[in-house]
Each structure stands twice: as structure tokens, then as C-alpha cells.
C-alpha positions in Angstrom: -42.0 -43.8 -72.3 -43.7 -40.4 -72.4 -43.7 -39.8 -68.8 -40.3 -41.0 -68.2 -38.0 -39.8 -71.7 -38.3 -36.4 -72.9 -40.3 -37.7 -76.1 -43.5 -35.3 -77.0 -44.8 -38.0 -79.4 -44.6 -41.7 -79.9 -45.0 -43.1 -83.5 -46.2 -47.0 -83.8 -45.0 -48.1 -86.5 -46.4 -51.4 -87.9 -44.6 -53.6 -89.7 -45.4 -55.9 -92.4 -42.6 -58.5 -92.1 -39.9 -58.6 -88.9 -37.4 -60.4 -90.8 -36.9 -62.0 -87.5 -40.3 -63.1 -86.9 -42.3 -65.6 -89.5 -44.7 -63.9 -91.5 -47.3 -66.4 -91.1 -47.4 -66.0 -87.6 -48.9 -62.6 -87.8 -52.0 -61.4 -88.4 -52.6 -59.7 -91.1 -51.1 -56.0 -91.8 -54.4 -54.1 -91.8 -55.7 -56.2 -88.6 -52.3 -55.2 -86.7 -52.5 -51.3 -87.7 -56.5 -51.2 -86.6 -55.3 -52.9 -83.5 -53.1 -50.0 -82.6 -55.3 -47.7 -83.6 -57.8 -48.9 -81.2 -55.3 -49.4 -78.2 -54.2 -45.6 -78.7 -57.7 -44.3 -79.3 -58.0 -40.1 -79.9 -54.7 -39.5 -77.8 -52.5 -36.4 -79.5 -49.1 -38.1 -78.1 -49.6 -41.4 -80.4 -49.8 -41.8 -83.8 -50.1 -45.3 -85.5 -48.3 -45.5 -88.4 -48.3 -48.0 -91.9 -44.9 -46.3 -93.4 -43.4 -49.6 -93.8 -46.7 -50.8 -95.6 -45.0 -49.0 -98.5 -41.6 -50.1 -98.2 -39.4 -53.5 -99.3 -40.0 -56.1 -97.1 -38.7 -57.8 -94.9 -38.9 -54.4 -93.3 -35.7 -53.4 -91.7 -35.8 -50.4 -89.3 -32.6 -48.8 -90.7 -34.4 -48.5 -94.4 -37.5 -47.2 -92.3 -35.5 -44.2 -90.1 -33.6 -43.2 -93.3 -37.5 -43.0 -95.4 -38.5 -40.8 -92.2 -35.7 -38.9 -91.8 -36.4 -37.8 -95.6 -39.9 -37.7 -95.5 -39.7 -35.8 -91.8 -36.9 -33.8 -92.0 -37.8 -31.2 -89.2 -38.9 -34.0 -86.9 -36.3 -36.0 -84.9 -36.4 -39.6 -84.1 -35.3 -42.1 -81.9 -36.1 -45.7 -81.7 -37.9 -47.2 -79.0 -37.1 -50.5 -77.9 -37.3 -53.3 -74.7 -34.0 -54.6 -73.7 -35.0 -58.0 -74.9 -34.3 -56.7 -78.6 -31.1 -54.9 -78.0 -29.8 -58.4 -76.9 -30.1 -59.2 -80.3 -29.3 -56.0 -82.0 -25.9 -57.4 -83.9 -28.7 -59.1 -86.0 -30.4 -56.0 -87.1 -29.1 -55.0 -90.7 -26.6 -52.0 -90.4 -26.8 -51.4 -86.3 -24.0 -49.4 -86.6 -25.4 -47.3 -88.4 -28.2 -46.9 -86.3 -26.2 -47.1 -83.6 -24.0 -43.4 -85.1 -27.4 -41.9 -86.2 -30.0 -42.4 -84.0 -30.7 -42.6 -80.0 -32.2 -46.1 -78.7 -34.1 -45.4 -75.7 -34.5 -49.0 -74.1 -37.7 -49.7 -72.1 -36.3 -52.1 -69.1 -37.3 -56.3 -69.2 -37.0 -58.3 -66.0 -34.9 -61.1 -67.4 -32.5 -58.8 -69.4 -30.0 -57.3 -66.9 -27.1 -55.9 -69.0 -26.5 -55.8 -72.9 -23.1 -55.2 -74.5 -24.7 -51.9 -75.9 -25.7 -50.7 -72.5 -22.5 -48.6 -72.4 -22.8 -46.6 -76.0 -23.4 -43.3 -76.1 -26.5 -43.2 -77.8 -28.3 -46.0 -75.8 -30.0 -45.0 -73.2 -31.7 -47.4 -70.5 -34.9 -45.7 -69.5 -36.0 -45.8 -65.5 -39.8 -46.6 -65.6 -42.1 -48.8 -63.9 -41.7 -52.5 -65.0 -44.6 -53.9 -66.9 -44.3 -58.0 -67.4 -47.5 -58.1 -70.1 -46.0 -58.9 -73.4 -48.0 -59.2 -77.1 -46.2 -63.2 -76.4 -48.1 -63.2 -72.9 -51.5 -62.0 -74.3 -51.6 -64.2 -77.7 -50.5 -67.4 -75.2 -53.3 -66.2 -72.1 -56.1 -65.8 -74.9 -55.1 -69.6 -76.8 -55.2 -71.2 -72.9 -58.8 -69.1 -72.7 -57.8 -66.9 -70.1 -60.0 -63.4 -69.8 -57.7 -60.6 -70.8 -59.6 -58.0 -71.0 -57.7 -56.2 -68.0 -54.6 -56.3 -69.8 -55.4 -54.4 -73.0 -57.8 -51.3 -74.0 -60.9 -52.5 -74.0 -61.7 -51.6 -78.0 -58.4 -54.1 -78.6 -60.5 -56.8 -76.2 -63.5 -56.5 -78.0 -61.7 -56.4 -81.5 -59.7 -59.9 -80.7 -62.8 -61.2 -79.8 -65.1 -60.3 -82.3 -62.5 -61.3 -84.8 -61.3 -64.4 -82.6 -57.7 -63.9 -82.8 -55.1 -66.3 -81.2 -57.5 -68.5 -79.9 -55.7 -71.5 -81.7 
């Protein structure tokens, strides 16, 4: 997204419960920020981030842009997502308001071909390479005992085995 949007700096933010996700099928909070710690390594253009560590949960993006957007107030952000979520946008609490606030810059997915949002002014389909490795892809190759390790940094590889994550 750096090399294709005009984005200086990406911010990773972790979240502690997707309200559309079960919380018991994560791994724990501090095992999911170390993880993208190690995937970004020393790089200035990333920062991991455990804002929403702090906040209510379920965590819900709109309560996180309005904490940044008062804890940041000279920094501007936009949200970063895969077309596979902005099919199910309507679902997000307050998307409209989002929606008027913010920019969505949408990373492309081969099976998503057109959204109803595609056409809003602040959405804005970015043209980059397609990549077809999902976190659903990884967690399923590594339970079928499949060797990842060209698929993700190498300090994540050695982290989910050392800790032997998603093996069951």
C-alpha cells in the first residue's frame, strides 16, 4: 500500500475483539501485537500499534479513528482495507460516519469484483499487484502441516513455531 497510495506510514493496529470474529478463535492480544512486530521488524514506514488494547471492546474502528483523531490531531488517517471487508461494511457500527470522515483505501481480492461502495467519494480501489496469501490461508496451510515459511517473515515463522500456533 506504500508503493502504490500516497501513504508515508502504515499503522497496524491490533485489535483485541473484531466484533465480527469470535474471540476465542484468536490468539491471544499480546501474541498477535509481537507477531506484527516481528513481521514489520526495524522498518520506519510501520508502526504496530495496541491503541485498541485500551479501549471498550468489542473494538469498533469508528471508536478507534475518533481516539486517534484526538490523540493525533496533526496526523491524518485513513483506513486500510481488502475488498472482502467493504462487502460487509453496512455491518460496521456507524459506516457512515466513516464513510463522511475518513478515506478507505481498498487493497483489491480476486473473488470481490465490485462493492456497492465502490462508487463513494471517499473509497478508493487501489491498483497493486494481487497477493492471494491470507492470515485464513496461513492458519489452514500450518493445521494441514504445510511449510510456510515462504509465505511470512521469517521471525513470524519461527515465532508460530516455537509457540506452535494453529497447528490444531
Amino acid at each position: 500500500m506504500l508503493e502504490f497510495t500516497d501513504l508515508d506510514k502504515i499503522w497496524f493496529i491490533v485489535s483485541p475483539q473484531n466484533p465480527l470474529k469470535k474471540k476465542e478463535s484468536l490468539l491471544a492480544d499480546y501474541h498477535r501485537f509481537e507477531l506484527v512486530n516481528l513481521a514489520i521488524g526495524d522498518s520506519y514506514n510501520y508502526k504496530a500499534s495496541n491503541v485498541e488494547f485500551s479501549l471498550p471492546q468489542p473494538s469498533r474502528t469508528i471508536d478507534t479513528l475518533a481516539f486517534l483523531f484526538d490523540k493525533y490531531p496533526d496526523k491524518q488517517f485513513v483506513l486500510i482495507m481488502g475488498a472482502d471487508n467493504l462487502v460487509s461494511f453496512k455491518k460496521w457500527k456507524n459506516y457512515q460516519e466513516i464513510l463522511k470522515n475518513y478515506e478507505i483505501y481498498v487493497y483489491p481480492r480476486p473473488e470481490i469484483l465490485e462493492t456497492e461502495f465502490d462508487n463513494h467519494p471517499q473509497v478508493k480501489r487501489i491498483e497493486a499487484p494481487l497477493m492471494e496469501i491470507s492470515s485464513s490461508f496461513i492458519r489452514q496451510s500450518i493445521k494441514d502441516k504445510r511449510d510456510i515459511r515462504f509465505f511470512v517473515p521469517l521471525k513470524v515463522w519461527e515465532y508460530i513455531k516455537e509457540m506452535h500456533f494453529y497447528e490444531k
